[in-house]
KEKE-3310 file (N, C-alpha, C; in steps of 0.2 Angstrom, whole numbers, plus 5000, padded with zeros to 4 digits):
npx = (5004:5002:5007:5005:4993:4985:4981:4977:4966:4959:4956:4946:4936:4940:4941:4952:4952:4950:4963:4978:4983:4982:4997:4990:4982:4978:4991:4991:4988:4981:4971:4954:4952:4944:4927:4917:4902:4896:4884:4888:4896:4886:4879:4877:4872:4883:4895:4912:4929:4943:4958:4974:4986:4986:4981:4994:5003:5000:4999:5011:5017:5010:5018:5032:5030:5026:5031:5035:5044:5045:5052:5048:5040:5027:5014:4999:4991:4996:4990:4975:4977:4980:4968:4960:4962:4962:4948:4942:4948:4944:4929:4930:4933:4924:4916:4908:4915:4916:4922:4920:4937:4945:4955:4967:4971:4969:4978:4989:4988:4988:5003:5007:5004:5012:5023:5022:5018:5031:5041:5032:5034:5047:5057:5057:5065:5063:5047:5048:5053:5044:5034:5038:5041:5028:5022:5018:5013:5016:5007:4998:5002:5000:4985:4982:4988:4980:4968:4970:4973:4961:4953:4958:4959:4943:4943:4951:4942:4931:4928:4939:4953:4969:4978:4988:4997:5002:5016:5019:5011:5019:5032:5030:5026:5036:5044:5038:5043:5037:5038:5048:5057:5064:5077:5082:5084:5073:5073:5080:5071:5059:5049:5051:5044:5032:5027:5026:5017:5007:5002:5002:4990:4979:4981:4974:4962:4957:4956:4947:4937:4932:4928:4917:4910:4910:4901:4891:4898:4899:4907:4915:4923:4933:4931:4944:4945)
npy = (4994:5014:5024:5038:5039:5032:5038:5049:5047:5040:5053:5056:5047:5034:5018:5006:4989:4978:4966:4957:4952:4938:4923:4914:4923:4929:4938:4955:4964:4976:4989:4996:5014:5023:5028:5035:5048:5053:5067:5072:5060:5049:5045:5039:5024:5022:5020:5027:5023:5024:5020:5011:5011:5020:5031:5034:5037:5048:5058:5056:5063:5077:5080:5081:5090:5102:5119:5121:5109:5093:5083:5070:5058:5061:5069:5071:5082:5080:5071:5074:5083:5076:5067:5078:5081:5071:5066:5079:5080:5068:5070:5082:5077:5067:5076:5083:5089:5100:5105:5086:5077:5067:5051:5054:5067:5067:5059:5066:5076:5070:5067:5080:5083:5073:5081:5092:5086:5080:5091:5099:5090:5092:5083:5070:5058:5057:5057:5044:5037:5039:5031:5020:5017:5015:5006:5008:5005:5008:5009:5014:5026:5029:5030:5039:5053:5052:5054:5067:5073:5073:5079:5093:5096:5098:5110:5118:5121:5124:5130:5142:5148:5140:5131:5133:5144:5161:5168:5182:5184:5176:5181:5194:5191:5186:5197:5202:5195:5185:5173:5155:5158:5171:5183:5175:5173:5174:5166:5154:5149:5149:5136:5128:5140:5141:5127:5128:5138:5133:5123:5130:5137:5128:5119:5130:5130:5118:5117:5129:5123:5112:5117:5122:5111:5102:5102:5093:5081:5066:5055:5042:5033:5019:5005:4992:4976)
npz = (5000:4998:5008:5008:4998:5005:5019:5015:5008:5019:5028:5019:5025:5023:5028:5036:5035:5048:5056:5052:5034:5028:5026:5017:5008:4991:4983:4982:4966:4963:4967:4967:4974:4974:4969:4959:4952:4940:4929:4919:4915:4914:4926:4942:4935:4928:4934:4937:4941:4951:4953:4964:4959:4949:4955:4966:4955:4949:4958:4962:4948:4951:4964:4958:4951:4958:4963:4975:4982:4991:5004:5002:4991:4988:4996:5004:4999:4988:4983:4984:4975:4962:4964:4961:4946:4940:4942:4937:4926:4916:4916:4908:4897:4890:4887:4871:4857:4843:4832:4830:4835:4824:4825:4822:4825:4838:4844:4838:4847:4858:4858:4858:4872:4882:4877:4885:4899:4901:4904:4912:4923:4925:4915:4907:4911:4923:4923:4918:4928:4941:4934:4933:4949:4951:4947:4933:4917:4899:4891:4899:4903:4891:4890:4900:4892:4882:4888:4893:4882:4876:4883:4883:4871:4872:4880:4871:4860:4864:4873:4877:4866:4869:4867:4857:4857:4850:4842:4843:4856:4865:4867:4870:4883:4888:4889:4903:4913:4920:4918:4918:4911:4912:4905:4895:4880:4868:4855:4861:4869:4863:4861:4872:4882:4877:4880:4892:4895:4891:4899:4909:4907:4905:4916:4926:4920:4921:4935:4937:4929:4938:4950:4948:4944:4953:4965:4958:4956:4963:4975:4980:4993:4992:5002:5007:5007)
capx = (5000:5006:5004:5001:4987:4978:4981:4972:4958:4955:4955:4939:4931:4942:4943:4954:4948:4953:4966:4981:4983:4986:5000:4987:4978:4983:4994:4985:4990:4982:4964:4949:4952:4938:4922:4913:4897:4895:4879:4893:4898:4883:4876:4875:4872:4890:4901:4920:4933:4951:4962:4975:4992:4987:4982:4997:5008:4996:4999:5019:5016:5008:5022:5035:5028:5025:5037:5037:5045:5044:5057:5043:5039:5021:5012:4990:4990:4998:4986:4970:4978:4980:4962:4952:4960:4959:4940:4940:4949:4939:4924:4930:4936:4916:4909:4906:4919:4915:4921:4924:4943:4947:4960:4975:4971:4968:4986:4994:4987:4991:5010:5008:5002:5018:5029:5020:5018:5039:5043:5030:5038:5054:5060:5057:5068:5058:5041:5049:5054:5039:5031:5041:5040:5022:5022:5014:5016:5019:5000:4994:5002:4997:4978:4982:4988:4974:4962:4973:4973:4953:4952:4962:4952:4936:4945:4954:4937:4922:4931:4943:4958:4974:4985:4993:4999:5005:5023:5019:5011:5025:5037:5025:5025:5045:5044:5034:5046:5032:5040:5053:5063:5066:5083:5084:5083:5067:5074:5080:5066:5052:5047:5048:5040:5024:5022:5025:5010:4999:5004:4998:4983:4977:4981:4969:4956:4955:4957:4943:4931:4931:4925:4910:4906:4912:4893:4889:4902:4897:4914:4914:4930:4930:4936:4948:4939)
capy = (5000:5019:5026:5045:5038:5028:5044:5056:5042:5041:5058:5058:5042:5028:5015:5001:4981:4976:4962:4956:4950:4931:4923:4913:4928:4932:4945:4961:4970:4983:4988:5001:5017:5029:5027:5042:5046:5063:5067:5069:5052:5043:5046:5034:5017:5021:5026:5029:5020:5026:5014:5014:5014:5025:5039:5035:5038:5054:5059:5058:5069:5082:5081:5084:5100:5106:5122:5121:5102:5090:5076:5063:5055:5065:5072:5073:5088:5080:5064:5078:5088:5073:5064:5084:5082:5064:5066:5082:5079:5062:5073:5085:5071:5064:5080:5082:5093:5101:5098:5079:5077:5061:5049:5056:5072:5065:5054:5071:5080:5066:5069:5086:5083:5071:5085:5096:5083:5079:5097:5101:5086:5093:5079:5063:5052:5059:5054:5036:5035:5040:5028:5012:5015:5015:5000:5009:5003:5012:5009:5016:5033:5033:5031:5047:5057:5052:5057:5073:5077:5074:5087:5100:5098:5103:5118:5125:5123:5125:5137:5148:5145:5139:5124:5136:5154:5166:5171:5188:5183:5172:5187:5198:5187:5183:5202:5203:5193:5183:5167:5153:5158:5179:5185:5171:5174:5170:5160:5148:5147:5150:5130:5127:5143:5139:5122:5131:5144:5130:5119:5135:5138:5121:5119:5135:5131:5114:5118:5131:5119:5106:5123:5120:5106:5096:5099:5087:5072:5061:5053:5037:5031:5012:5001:4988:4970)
capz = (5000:4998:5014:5007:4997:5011:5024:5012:5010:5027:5029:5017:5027:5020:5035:5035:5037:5054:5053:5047:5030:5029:5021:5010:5004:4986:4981:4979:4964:4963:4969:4967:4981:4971:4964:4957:4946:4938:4925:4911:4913:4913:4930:4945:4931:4925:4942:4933:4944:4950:4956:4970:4956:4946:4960:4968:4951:4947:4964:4962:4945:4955:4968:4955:4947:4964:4963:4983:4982:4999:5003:5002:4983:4987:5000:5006:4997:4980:4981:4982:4969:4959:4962:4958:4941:4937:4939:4929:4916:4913:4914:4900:4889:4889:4882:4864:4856:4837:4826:4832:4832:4824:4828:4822:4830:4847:4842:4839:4852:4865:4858:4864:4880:4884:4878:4892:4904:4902:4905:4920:4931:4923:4914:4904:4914:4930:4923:4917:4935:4944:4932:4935:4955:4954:4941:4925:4909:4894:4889:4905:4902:4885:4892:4902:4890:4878:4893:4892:4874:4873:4889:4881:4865:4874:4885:4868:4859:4868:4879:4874:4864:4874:4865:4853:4860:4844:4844:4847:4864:4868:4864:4877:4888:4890:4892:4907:4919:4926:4916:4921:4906:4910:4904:4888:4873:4864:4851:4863:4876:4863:4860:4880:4884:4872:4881:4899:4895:4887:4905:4917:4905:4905:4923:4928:4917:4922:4940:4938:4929:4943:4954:4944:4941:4961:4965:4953:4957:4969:4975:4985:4995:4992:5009:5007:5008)
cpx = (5004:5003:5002:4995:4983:4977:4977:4966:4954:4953:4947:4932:4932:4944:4947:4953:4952:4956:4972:4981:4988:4993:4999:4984:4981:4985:4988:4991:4989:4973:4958:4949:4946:4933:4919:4909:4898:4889:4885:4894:4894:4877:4877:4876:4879:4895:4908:4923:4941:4954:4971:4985:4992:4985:4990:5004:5006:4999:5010:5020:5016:5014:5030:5036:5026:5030:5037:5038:5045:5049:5054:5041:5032:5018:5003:4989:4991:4991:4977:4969:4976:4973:4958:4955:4959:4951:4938:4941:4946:4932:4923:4931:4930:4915:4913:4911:4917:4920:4923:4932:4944:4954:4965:4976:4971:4976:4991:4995:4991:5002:5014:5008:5005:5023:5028:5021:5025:5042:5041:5033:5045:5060:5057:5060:5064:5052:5040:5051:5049:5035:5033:5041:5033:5019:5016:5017:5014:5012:4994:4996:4999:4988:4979:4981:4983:4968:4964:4970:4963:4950:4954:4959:4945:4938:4946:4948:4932:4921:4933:4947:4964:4980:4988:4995:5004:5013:5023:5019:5016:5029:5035:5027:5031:5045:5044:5040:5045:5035:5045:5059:5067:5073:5086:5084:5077:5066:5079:5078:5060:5048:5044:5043:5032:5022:5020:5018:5005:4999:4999:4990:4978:4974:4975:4964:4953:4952:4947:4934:4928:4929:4920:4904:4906:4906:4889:4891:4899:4905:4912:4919:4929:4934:4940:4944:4944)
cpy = (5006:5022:5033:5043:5038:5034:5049:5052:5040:5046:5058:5050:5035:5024:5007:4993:4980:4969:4961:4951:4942:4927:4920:4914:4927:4938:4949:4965:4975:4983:4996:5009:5021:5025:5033:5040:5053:5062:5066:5063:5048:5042:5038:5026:5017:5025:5022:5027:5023:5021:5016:5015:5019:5033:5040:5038:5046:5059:5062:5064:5075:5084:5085:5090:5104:5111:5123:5114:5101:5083:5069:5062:5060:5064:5072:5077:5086:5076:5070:5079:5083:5069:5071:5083:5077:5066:5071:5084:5073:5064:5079:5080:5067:5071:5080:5089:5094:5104:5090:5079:5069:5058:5050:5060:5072:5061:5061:5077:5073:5065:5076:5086:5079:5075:5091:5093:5083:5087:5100:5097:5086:5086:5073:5057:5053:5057:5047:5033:5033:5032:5023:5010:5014:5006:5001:5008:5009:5013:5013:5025:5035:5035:5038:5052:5057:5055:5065:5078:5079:5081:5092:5103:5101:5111:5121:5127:5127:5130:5144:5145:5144:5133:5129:5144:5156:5168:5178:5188:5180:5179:5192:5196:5185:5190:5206:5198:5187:5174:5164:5154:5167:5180:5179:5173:5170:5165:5155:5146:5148:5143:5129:5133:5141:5132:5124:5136:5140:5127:5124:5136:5129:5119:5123:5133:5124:5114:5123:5128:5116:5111:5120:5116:5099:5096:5093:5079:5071:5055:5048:5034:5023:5006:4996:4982:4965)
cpz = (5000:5002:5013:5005:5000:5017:5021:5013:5015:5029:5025:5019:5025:5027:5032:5037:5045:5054:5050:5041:5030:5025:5015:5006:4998:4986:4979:4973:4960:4966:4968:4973:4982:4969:4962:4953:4945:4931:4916:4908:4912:4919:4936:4942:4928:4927:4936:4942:4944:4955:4960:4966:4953:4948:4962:4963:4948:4952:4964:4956:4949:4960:4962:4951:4952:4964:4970:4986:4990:4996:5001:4993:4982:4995:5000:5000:4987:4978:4980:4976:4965:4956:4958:4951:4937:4936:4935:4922:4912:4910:4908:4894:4888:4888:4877:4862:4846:4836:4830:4830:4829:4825:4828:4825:4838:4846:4844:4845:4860:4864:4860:4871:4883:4882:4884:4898:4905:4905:4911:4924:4930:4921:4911:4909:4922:4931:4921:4926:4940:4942:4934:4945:4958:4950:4936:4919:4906:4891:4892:4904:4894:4886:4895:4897:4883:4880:4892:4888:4874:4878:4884:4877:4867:4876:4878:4863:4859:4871:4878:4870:4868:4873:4857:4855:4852:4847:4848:4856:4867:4872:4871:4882:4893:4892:4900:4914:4923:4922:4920:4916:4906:4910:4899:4883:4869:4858:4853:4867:4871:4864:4868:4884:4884:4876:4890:4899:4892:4894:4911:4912:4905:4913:4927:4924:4919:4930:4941:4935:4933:4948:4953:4945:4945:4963:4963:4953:4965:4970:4984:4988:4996:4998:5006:5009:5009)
residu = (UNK:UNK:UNK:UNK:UNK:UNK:UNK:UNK:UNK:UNK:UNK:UNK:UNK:UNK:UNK:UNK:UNK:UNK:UNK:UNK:UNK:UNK:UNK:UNK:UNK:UNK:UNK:UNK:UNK:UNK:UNK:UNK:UNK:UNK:UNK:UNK:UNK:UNK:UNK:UNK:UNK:UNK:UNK:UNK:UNK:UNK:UNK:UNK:UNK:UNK:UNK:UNK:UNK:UNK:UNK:UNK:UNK:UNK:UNK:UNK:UNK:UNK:UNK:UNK:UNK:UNK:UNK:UNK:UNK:UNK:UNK:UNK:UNK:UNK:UNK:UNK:UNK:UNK:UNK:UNK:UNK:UNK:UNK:UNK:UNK:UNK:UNK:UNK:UNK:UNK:UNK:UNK:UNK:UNK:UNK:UNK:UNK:UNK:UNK:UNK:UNK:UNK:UNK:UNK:UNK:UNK:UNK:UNK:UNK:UNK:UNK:UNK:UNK:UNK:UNK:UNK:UNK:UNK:UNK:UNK:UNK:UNK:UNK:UNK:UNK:UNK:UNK:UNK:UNK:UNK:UNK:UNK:UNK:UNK:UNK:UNK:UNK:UNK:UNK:UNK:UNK:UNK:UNK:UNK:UNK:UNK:UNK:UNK:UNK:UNK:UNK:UNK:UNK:UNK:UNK:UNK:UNK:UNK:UNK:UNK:UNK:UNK:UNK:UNK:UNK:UNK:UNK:UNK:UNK:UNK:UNK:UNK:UNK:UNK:UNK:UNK:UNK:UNK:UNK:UNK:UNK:UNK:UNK:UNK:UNK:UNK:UNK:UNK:UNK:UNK:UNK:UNK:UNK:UNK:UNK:UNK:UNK:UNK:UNK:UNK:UNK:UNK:UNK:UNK:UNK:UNK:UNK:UNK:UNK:UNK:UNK:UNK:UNK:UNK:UNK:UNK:UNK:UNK:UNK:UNK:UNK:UNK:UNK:UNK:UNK)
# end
């Protein structure tokens, strides 16, 4: 078990079975921690499911783009962070988005949104790492970042625009200080800037959806059996 996960779960009324585990039990490997339902999804007849690896591997994400890091792999505050956007970016990625994107679009989009995801936990070999100490395959992160790409495509449609920033804005923007790239030269921070301003736009937009629309989820913490 990862003890940050189950401490936040408790905290929202997750209790643990009383007992030691036998040595005949089977191996657990891996288990249910969430259940939720939301109207997007389906409602109540089709509760959406998080499971206790890929919170804890979301969880470590979170902790690694935390710019106020902590010596622990992740901390309450990541696994939260981590569970309010699992449920809403699962919940953007079920609404209908016009024009429908087809599947090389949602492909090339979810190649985007691994070159942001690498960058916000500062590193490729950081999110290979994370990934192997939580034991996610290579199939599992691509499910995320498809989960991703289909979120982003609703926010940059339906919303406002926010997965391409114009050069000029870039240009602005590096002016302004409020970046992590101030005193570079824009023709060697444009690339990284552009996916860091899709990264903080993404992030508030998603953050401010799940405002909205936590009314509506029903979120069940599931015991250990």
């Amino acid at each position: 078990m990862r003890p940050a996960v189950l401490l936040v779960l408790a905290a929202l009324a997750f209790a643990a079975p009383a007992g030691a585990q036998t040595e005949t039990k089977p191996a657990l490997l891996d288990r249910v921690v969430v259940r939720w339902h939301a109207p997007e999804t389906g409602g109540v007849t089709r509760p959406q499911f998080v499971y206790e690896r890929e919170l804890a591997f979301e969880a470590r994400l979170e902790a690694l783009a935390d710019p106020d890091p902590d010596p622990a792999p992740f901390t309450d505050r990541h696994v939260r962070a981590a569970l309010d956007r699992h449920i809403a970016e699962t919940l953007l990625a079920s609404l209908p988005v016009l024009p429908a994107p087809d599947a090389t679009e949602i492909a090339s989009r979810a190649e985007s949104a691994r070159a942001v995801l690498e960058q916000r936990v500062k590193g490729r070999d950081k999110l290979i790492a994370a990934a192997k100490a939580e034991g996610i395959g290579s199939d599992e992160i691509d499910a995320l970042l498809r989960r991703q790409a289909r979120a982003s495509l609703y926010l940059d449609r339906m919303v406002a625009p926010m997965l391409a920033p114009s050069d000029p804005e870039l240009r602005a923007l590096l002016r302004t200080g409020t970046t992590p790239f101030t005193g570079r030269p824009y023709e060697q921070v444009s690339v990284a800037l552009g996916r860091w301003v899709v990264s903080q736009r993404l992030g508030e937009a998603i953050a401010s959806y799940f405002q909205t629309a936590r009314s509506r989820v029903t979120v069940t913490i599931v015991r250990s059996r």
